[in-house]
C-alpha positions as CSV (number, residue, x, y, z in Angstrom):
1,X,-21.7,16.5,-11.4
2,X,-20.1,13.2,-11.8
3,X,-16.0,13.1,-12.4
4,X,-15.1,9.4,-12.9
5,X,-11.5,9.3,-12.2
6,X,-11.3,5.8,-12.8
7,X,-11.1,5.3,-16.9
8,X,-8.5,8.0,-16.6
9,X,-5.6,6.2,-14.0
10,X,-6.7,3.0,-15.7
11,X,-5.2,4.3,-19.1
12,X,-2.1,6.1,-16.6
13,X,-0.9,3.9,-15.0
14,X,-2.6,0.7,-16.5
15,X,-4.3,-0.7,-13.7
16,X,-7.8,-1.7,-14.5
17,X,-9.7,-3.1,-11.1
18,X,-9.3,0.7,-9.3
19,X,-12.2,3.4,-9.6
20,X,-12.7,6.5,-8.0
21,X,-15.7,8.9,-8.2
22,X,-16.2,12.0,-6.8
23,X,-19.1,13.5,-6.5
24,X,-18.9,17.5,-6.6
25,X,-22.5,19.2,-6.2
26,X,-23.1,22.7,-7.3
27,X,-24.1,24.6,-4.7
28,X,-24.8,28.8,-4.5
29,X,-21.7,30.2,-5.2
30,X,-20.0,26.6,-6.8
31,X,-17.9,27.4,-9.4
32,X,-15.9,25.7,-12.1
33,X,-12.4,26.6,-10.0
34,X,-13.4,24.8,-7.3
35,X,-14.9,21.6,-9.6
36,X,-11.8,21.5,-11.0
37,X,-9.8,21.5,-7.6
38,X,-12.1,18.6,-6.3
39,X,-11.4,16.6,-9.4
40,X,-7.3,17.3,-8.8
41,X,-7.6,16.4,-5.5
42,X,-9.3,13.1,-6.5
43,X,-6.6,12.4,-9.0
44,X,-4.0,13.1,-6.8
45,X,-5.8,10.4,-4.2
46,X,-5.9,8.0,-6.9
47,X,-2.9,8.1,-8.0
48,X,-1.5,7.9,-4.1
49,X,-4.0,4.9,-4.1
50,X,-2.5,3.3,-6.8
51,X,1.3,4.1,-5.6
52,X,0.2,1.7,-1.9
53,X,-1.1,-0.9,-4.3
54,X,1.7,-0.9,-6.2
55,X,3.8,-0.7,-3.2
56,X,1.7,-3.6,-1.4
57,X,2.7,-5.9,-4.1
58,X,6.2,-5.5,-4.6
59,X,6.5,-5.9,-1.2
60,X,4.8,-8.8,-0.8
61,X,7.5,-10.1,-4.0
62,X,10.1,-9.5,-1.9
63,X,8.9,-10.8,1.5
64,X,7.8,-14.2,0.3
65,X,10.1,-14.4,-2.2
66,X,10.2,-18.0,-3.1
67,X,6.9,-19.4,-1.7
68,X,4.9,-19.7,-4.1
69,X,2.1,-20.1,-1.8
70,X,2.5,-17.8,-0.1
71,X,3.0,-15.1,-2.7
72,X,-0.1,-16.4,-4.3
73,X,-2.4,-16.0,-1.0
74,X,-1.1,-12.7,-0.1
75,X,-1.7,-11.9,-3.8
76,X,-5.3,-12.6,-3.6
77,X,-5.7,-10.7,0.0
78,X,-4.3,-7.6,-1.4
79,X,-6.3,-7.4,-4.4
80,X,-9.5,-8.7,-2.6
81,X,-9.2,-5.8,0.0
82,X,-8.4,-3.1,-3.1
83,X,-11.6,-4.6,-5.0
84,X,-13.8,-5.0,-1.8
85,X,-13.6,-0.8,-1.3
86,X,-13.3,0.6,-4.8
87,X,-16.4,2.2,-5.0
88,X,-15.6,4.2,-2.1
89,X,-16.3,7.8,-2.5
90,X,-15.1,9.2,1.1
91,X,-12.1,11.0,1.1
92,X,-11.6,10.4,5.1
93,X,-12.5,6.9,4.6
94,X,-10.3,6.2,1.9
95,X,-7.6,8.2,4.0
96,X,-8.2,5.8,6.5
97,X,-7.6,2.9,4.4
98,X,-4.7,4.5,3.0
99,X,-3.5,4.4,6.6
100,X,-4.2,0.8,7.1
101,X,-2.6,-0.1,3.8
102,X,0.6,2.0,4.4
103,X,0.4,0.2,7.9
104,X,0.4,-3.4,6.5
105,X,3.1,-2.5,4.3
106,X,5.4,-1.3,6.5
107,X,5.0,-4.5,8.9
108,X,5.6,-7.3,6.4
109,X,8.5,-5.2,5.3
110,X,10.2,-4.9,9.0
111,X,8.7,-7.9,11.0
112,X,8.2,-11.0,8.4
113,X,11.6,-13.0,8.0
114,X,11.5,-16.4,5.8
115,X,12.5,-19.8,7.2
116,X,13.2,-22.6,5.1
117,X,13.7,-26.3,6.4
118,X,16.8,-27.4,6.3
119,X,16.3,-30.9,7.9
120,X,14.8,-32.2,11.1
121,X,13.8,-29.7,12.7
122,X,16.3,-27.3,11.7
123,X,15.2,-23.9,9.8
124,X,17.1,-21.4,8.5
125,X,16.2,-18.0,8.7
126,X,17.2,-15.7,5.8
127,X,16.7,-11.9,6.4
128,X,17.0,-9.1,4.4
129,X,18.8,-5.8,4.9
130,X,14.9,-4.2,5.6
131,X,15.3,-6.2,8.7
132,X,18.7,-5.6,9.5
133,X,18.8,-1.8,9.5
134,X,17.6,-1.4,13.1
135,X,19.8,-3.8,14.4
136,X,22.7,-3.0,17.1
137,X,24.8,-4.9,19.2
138,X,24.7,-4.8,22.7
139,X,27.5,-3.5,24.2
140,X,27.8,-3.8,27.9
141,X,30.4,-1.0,28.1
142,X,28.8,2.8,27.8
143,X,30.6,5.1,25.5
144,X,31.2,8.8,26.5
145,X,29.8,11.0,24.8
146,X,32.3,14.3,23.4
């Protein structure tokens, strides 16, 4: 048995280049329960699938905001990678690419800062508050703890 997942996010959550199969064979003492619990768990994977692609991009809006070449390429990586493994059926594969997603994400969010040139070689950076959470100054005195 078949479930296609995939014309069933699309009319969700409205995004039409995702699909998900799962592939549930009947064996022995298979029942309908346990079809149905392989079907949630794919629609709960989709729909986390979905949530990092959605994620990916409005990252990426906020990262490179103002380059538009920039937002354009890493616009066409994103969905290139998300249409390059869609007809993967693996749940430990896609949980691995998940991971690698969730990975990417997180790095662009915390490690990429803009510059833009100001003059002659002169940039000027412009973070943003994702970047300045984990920052503390130095202080060459200790403090005591109570």
């Amino acid at each position: 048995m078949v479930i296609d997942c995939g014309a069933l996010v699309t009319r969700l959550l409205g995004i039409g280049q995702f699909r998900l199969c799962l592939v549930a064979e009947r064996r022995g003492s298979s029942t309908a329960p346990e079809v149905a619990a392989a079907g949630r768990r794919a629609m709960n994977q989709a729909v986390k699938v979905l949530q990092l692609f959605k994620a990916l991009h409005r990252t990426r809006q906020q990262v490179f905001r103002n380059d538009a070449r920039a937002l354009e390429a890493a616009r066409i990586k994103i969905n290139e990678e998300f249409k390059n493994n869609k007809s993967e059926t693996s749940p430990k594969k896609i949980e691995e690419l998940m991971k690698i997603g969730s990975d990417v994400e997180l790095l662009l969010r915390t490690s990429v800062i803009q510059g833009i040139h100001t003059g002659h070689n002169t940039l000027k950076l412009v973070p943003r508050k994702d970047l300045l959470i984990e920052n503390v100054p130095y202080c060459d005195t200790p403090t005591q703890k109570q």
